[in-house]
N, CA and C atoms as an extended XYZ file, in Angstrom:
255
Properties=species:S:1:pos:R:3:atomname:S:1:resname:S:1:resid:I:1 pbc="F F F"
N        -5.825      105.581      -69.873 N   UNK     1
C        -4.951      104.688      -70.619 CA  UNK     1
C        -5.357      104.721      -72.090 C   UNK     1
N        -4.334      104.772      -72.986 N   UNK     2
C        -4.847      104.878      -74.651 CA  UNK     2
C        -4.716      103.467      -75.043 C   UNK     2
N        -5.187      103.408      -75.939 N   UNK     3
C        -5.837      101.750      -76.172 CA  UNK     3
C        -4.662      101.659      -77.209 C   UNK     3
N        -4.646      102.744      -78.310 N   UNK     4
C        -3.397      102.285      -79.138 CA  UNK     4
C        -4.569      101.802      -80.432 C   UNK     4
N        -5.984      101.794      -80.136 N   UNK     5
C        -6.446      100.730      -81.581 CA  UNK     5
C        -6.974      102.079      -82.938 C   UNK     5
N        -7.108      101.068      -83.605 N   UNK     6
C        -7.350      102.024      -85.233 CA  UNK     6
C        -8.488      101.478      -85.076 C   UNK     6
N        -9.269      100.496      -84.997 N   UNK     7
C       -10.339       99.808      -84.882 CA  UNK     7
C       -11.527      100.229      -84.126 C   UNK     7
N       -13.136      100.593      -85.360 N   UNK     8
C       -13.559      101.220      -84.177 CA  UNK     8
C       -14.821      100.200      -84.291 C   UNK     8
N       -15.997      100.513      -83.508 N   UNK     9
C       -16.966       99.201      -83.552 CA  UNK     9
C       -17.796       99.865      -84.848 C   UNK     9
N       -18.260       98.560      -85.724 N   UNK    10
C       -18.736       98.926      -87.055 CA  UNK    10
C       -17.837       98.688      -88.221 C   UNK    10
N       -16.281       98.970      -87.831 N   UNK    11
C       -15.510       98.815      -88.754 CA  UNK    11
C       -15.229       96.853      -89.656 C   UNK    11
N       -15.098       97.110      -90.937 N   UNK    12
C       -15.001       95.651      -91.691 CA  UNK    12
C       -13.333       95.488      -91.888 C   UNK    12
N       -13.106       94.426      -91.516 N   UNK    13
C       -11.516       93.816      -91.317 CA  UNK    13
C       -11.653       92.740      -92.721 C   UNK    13
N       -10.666       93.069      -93.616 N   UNK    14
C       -10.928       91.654      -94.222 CA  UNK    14
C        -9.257       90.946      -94.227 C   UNK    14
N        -9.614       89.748      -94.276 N   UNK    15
C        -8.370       88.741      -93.937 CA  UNK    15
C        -8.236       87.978      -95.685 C   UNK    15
N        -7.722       87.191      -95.450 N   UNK    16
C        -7.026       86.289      -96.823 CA  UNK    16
C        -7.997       85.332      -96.985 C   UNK    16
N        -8.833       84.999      -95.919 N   UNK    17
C       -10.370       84.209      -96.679 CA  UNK    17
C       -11.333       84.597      -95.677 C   UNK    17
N       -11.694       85.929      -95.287 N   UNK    18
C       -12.666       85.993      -94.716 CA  UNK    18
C       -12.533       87.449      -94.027 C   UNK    18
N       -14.087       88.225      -94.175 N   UNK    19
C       -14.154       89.263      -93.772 CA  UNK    19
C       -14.879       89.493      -92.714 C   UNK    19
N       -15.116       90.665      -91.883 N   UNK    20
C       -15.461       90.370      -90.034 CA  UNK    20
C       -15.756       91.888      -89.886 C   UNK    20
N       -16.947       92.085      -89.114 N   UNK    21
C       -17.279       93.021      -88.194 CA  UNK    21
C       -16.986       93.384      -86.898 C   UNK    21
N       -16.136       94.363      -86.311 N   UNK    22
C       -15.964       94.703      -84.846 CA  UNK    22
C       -17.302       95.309      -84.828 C   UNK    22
N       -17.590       94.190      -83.521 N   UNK    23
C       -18.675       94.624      -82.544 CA  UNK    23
C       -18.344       95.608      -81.330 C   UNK    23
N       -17.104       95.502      -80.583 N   UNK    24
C       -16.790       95.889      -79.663 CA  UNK    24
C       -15.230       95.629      -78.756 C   UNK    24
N       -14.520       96.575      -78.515 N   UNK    25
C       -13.385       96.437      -78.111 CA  UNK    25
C       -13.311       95.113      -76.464 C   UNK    25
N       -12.716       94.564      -76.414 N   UNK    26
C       -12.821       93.558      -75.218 CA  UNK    26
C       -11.689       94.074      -74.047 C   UNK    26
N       -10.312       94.017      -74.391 N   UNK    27
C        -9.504       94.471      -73.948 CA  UNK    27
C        -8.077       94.788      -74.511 C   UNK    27
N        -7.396       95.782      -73.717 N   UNK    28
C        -6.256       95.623      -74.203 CA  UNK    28
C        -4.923       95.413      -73.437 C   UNK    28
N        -4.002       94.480      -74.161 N   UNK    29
C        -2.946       94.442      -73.523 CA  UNK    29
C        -1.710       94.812      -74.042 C   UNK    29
N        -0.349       94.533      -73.611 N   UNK    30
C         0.682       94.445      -73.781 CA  UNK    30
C         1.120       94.745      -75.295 C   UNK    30
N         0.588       93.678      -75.912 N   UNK    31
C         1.244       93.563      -77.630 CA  UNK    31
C         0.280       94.162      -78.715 C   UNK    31
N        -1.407       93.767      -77.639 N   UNK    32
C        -2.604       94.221      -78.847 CA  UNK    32
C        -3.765       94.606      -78.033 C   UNK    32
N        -4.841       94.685      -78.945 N   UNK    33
C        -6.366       95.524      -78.707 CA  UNK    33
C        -7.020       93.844      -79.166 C   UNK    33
N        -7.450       93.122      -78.154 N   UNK    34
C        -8.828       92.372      -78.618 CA  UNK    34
C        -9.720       92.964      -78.799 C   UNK    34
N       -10.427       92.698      -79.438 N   UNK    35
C       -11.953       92.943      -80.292 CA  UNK    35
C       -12.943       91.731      -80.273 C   UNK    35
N       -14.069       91.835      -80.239 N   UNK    36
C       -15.346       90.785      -80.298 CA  UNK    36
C       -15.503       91.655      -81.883 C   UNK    36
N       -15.456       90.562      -82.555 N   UNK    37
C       -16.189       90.302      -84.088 CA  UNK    37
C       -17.277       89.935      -84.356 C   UNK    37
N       -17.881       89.499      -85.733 N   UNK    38
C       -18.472       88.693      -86.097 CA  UNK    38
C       -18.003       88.220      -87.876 C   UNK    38
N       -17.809       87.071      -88.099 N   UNK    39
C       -17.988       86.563      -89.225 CA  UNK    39
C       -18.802       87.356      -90.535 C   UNK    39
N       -18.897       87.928      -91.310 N   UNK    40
C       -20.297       88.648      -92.180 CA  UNK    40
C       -20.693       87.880      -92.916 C   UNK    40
N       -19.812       86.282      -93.116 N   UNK    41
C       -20.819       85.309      -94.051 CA  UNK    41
C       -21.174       84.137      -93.397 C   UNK    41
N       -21.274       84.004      -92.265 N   UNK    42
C       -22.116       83.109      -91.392 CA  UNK    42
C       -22.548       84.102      -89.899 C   UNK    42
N       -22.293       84.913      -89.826 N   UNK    43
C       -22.506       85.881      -88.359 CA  UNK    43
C       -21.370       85.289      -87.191 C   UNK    43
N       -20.577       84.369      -87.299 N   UNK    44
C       -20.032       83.518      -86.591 CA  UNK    44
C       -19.012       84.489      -84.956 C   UNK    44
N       -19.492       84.336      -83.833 N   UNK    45
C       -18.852       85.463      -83.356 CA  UNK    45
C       -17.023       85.091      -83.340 C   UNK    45
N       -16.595       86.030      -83.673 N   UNK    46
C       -14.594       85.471      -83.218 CA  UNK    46
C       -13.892       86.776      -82.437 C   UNK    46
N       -12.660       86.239      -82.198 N   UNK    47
C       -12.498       87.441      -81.868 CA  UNK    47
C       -10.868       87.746      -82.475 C   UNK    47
N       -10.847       89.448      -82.516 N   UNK    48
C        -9.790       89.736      -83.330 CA  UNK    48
C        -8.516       90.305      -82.473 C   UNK    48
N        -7.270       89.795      -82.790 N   UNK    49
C        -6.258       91.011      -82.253 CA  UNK    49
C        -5.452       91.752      -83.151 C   UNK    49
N        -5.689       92.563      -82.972 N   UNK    50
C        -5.445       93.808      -82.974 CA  UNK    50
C        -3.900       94.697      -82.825 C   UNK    50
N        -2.811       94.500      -83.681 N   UNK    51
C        -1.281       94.916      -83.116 CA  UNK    51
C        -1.037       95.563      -82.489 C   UNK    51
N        -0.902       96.521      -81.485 N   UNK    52
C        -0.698       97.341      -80.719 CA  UNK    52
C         0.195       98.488      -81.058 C   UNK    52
N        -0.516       99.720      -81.757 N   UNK    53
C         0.446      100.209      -82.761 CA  UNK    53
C         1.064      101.720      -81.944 C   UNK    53
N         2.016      102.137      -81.538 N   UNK    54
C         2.130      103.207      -80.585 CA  UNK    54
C         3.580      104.443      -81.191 C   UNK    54
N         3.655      103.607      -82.701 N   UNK    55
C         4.335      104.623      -83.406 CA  UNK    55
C         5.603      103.060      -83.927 C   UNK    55
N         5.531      102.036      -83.381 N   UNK    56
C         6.561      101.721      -83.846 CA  UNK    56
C         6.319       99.956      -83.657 C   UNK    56
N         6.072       99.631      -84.698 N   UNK    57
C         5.257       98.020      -85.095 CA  UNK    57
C         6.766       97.537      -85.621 C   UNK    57
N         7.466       96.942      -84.718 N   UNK    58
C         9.315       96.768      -84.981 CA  UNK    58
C         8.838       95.305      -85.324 C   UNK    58
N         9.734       94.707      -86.033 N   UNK    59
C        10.163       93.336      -86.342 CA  UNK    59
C        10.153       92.526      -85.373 C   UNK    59
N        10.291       92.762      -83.624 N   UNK    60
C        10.477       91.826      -82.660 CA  UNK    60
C         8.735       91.776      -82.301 C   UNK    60
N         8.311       92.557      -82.309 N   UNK    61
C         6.707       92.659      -82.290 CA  UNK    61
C         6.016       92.228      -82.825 C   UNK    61
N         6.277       92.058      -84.370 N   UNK    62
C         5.431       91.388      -85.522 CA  UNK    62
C         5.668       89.897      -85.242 C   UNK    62
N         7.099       89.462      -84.791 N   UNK    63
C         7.430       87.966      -84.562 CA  UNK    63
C         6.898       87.431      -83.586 C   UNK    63
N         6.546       88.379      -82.193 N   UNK    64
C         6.268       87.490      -81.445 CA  UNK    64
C         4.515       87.521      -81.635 C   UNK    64
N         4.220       88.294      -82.432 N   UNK    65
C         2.743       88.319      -82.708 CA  UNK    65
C         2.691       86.554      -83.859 C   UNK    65
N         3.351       86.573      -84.464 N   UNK    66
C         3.695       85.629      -85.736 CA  UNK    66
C         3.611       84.424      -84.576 C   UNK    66
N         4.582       84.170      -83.691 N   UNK    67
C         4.766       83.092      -82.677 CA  UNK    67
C         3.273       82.592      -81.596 C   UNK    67
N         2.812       83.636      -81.189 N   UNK    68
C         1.657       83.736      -80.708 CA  UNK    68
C         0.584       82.743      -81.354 C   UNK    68
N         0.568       83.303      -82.866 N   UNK    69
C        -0.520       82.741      -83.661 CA  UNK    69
C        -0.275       81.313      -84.142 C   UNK    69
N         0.795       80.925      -83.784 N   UNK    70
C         1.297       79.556      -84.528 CA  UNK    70
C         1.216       78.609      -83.421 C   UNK    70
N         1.687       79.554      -82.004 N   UNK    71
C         0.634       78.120      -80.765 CA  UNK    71
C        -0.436       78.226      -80.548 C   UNK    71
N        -1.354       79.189      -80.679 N   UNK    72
C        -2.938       78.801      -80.761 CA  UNK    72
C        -3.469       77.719      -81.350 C   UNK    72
N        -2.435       78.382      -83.347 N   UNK    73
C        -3.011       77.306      -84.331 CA  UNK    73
C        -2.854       75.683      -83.708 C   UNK    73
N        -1.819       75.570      -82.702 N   UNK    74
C        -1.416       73.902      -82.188 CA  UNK    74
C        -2.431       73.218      -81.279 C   UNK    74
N        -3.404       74.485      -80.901 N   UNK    75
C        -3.832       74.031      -79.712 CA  UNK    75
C        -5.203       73.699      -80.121 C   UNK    75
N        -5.704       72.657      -79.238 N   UNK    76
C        -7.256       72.428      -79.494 CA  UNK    76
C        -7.943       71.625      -78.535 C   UNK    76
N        -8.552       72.847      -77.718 N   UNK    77
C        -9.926       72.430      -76.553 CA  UNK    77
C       -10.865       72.730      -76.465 C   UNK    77
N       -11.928       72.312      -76.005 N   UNK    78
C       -13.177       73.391      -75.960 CA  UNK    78
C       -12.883       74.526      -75.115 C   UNK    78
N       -12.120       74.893      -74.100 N   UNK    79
C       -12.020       76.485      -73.311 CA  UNK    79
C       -10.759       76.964      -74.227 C   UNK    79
N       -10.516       76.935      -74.951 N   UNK    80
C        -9.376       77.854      -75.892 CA  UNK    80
C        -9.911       78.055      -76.827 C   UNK    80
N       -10.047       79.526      -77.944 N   UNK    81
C       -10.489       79.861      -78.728 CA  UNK    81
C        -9.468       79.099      -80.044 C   UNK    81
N       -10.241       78.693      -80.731 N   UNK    82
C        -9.697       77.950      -82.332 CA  UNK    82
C        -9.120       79.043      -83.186 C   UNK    82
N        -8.083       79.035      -83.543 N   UNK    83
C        -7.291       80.126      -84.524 CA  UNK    83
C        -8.159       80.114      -85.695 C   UNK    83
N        -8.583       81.059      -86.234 N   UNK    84
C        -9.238       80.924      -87.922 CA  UNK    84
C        -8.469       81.202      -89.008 C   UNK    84
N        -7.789       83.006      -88.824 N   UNK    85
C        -7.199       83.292      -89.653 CA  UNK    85
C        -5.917       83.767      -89.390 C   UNK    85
């Protein structure tokens, strides 16, 4: 099975306030490639996804990736991971 990721372990991701180390691929599904991170200015572990890129990153893909991230951001328990970025 091809994973589909650009992401390899070692590689630096930087976001709009914060930059991150892949430690290691976790899994992959459907839309993306999780990744185990780390934070590089507190070590903080997170984890990243990854778009699932297979030649064609369409507008219905990016949205429901967009939708995805906006009910995480709603959610808040200790067994659900906290949205960062």
């Amino acid at each position: 099975m091809r994973s589909y990721s650009m992401l390899e372990p070692g590689a630096v991701v930087q976001s709009y306030t914060s930059s991150y180390r892949v430690v290691r691929k976790l899994a992959v599904g459907g839309m993306g490639v999780v990744h185990l991170a780390e934070r590089l200015e507190d070590g903080l572990p997170v984890v990243l996804k990854e778009p699932r890129f297979d030649g064609s990153l369409d507008e219905v893909k990016l949205m429901k990736l967009r939708v995805e991230g906006q009910a995480l951001k709603a959610l808040n328990h200790p067994f659900i991971v906290q949205f960062i970025d």
